[in-house]
N, C-alpha and C positions, 0 to 999 in steps of 0.2 A: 444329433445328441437329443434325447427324450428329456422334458422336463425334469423325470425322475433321477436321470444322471446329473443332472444341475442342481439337486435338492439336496441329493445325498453323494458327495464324491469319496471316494474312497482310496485317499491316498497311500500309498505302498510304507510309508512309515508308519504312518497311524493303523494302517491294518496289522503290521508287526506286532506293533502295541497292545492291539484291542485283542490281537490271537495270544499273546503272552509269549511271543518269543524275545521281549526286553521290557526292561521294568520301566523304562521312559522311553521315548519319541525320539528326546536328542540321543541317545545310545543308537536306537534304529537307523535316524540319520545319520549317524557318524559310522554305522557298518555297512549302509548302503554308500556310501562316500568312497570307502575304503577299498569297497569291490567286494563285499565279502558276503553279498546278495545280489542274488541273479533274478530275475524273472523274463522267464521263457527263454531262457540259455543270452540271455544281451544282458548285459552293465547298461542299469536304466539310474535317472536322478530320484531324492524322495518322493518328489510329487506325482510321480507316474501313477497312473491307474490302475488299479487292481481289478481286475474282472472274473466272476465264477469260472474256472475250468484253467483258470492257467496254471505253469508248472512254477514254482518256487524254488529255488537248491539258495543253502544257507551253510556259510562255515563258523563253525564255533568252537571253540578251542580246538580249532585243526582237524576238527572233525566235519565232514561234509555231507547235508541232509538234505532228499529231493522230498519235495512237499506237492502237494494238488491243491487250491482252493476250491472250498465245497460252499462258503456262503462264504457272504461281509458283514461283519457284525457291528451292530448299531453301536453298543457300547462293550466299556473293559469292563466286562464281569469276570465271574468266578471261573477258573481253571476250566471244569468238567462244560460249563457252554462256551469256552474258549476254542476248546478239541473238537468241536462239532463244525468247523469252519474248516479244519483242512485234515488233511488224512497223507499217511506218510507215505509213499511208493514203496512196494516190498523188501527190491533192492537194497532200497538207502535204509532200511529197518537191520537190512540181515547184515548189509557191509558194518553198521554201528557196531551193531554186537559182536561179529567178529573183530572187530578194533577195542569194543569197552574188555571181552575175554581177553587179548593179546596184553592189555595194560593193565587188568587185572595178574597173570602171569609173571611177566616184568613188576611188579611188585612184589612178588611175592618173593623172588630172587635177589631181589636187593638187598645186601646185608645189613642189619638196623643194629642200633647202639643201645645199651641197657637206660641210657640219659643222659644229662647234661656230665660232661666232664669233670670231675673235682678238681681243689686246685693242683693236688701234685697232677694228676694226668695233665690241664689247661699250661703247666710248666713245662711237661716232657714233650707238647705241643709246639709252644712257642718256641723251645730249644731246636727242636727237629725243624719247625720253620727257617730261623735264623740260623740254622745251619746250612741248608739247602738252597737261601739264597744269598 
């Protein structure tokens, strides 16, 4: 271990953090806890080491994203020098979009309501309810 890794560590929470994939630390830890963060394909703890080159996979609302660390960023700064740290694998870009198009479809088929109920319909509701059970 180099001086330099003793000065500066770069724990796999806080590199979450500082990359902006969660707004806190404790969020990061509690998805790395959960299993819902990989690195290098193993179920590691938060404190594990982040090193340039390794591979990332990340699920977030059931969606699953393979990442590359490209740096470790000293601080949480702005978004656009957040994105400078890691870079997405093609795959995990193109499987996204095919899932964000599928769920944009499925919505679009869902039949939608003009709004909230009034009360005669919230009556012929709760009748049909109390009827049916």
């Amino acid at each position: 271990m180099t001086s330099e890794d003793e000065r500066d560590p770069h724990r796999l929470d806080k590199w979450l953090w500082h990359a902006r994939f969660y707004k806190t630390r404790s969020l990061a830890t509690a998805a790395i806890n959960g299993g819902k963060v990989r690195l290098n394909a193993e179920r590691i703890k938060p404190a594990h080491r982040v090193r340039i080159g390794d591979r990332l996979s990340l699920t977030q609302a059931g969606i699953v994203a393979e990442y590359q660390v490209l740096g470790l960023p000293v601080r949480r700064g702005p978004a656009a020098e957040a994105q400078s740290h890691f870079l997405e694998t093609p795959a995990s870009a193109e499987r996204r979009a095919r899932l964000r198009e599928q769920q944009r479809l499925a919505q679009l088929t869902r039949p939608r309501s003009e709004g909230r109920p009034d009360k005669r319909d919230r009556r012929r509701l709760m009748r049909l309810q109390r009827d049916q059970g």
